[in-house]
N, C-alpha and C positions, 0 to 999 in steps of 0.2 A: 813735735813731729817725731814719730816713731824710727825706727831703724830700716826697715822698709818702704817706708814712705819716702826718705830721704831717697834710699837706692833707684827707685821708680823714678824722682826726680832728675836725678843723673843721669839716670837710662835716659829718661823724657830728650833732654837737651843734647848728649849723644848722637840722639834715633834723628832730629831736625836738624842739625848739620850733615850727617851723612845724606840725608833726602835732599839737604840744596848741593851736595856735591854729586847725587847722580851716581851712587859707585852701588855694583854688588854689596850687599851684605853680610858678612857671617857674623849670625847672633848666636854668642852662648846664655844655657842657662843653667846653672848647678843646684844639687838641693845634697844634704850631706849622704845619701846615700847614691844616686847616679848625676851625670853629665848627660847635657843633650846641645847640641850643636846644629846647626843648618845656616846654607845659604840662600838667600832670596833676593828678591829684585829689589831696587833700592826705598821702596813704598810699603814693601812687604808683602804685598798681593800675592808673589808667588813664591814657591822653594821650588828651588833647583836642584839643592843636594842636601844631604843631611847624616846624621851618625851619633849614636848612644851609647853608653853603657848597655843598653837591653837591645840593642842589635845582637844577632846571634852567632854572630860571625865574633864578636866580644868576648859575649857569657860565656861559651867554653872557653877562652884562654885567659881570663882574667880569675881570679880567687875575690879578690874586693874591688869592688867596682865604687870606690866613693875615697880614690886616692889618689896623688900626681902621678903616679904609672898608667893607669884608670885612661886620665886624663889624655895621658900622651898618647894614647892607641887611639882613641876615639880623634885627636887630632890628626894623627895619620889616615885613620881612614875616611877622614872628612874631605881631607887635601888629595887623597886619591877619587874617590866621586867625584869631585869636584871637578878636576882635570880631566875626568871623563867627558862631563858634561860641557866640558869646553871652556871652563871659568879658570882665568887666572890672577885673574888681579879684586880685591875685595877688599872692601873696608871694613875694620874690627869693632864689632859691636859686643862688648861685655855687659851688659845691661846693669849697669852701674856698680858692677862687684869690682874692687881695686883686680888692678893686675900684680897680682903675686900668686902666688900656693899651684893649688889648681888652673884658675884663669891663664896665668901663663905656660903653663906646661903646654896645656893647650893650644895655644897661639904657637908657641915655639916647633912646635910638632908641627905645627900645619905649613909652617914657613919652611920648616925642612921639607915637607912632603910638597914642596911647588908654587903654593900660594904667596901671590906677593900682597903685603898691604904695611 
């Protein structure tokens, strides 16, 4: 089993507890050059809100976009959509990437900007 393969596995098991708990979702996904984030219903059928590095509102104020600063702005303005749309409560889908680095900058940003999970 590859390195990936593992990851998706984790994700797998993750994604099927969050669906018997019924809760909003916010799924990250990172690749070493951007972040991309969204929440959706707990099935995944729909997003509700979402936020990238190549959001534009991003690209002019970031220089690198594939770093825990990056990271932390796209979790701010994940947590602000989000609130918009009237979501406050979600459960953290990191699709099987450890929480450290990036992944939690992320989370952590979003928990300041509102969201509880």
């Amino acid at each position: 089993m590859n390195k990936q393969e593992s990851r998706l596995r984790r994700a797998k098991r993750t994604r099927m507890k969050i669906r018997q708990l019924e809760a909003m979702r916010l799924c990250v996904y990172k690749t070493p050059r951007h972040m991309y984030a969204q929440v959706t219903t707990a099935d995944g059928s729909k997003t509700l809100a979402c936020a990238s590095t190549l959001d534009k509102e991003l690209r002019t104020k970031l220089k690198v976009t594939g770093n825990v600063e990056a990271a932390k702005e796209v979790g701010k303005l994940l947590a602000q959509r989000a609130r918009e749309a009237g979501i406050e409560t979600v459960a953290f889908d990191r699709s099987g990437f450890a929480y450290h680095g990036r992944i939690k900058a992320l989370g952590d940003a979003a928990r300041e900007g509102g969201l509880k999970f």
